[in-house]
C-alpha positions, 0 to 999 in steps of 0.5 A, a space after each residue: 057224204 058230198 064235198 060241198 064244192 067239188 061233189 067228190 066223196 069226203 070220206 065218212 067225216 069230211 072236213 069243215 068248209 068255212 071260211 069258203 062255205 059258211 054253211 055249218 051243215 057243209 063239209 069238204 074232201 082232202 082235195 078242197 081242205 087245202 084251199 080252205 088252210 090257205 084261206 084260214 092262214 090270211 087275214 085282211 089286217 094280214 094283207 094290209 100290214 104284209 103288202 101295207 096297203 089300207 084296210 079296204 083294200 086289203 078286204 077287197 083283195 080278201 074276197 077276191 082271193 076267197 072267190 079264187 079259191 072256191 073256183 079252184 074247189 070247183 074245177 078240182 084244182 
């Protein structure tokens, strides 16, 4: 099995992707989990209360954090 960003092999069970794929078919390897943990542990009610900014800002900063991470999966970061 593939990871679904990086195109590593994921062992026989690899690891679930979402919330950087929601593609339920998709898995990961070890390598690009941590990224996935980084991106469960956020929230943008999380970013608005921590750096008290307004929600639509906070979303923002949300997917542009989500697209950081995905790029690092793809470049084996």
């Amino acid at each position: 099995m593939k990871c679904c960003f990086c195109g590593r092999e994921c062992g026989e069970y690899g690891n679930n992707p979402y919330p950087l794929s929601e593609n339920e078919n998709d898995k990961c390897c070890d390598s690009c989990n941590s990224n996935v943990i980084a991106m469960r542990l956020i929230s943008p009610e999380k970013i608005s209360s921590t750096l008290g900014i307004t929600i639509d800002e906070a979303e923002l900063r949300y997917v542009i954090f989500k697209d950081m991470l995905i790029d690092r999966c793809k470049n084996g970061e």
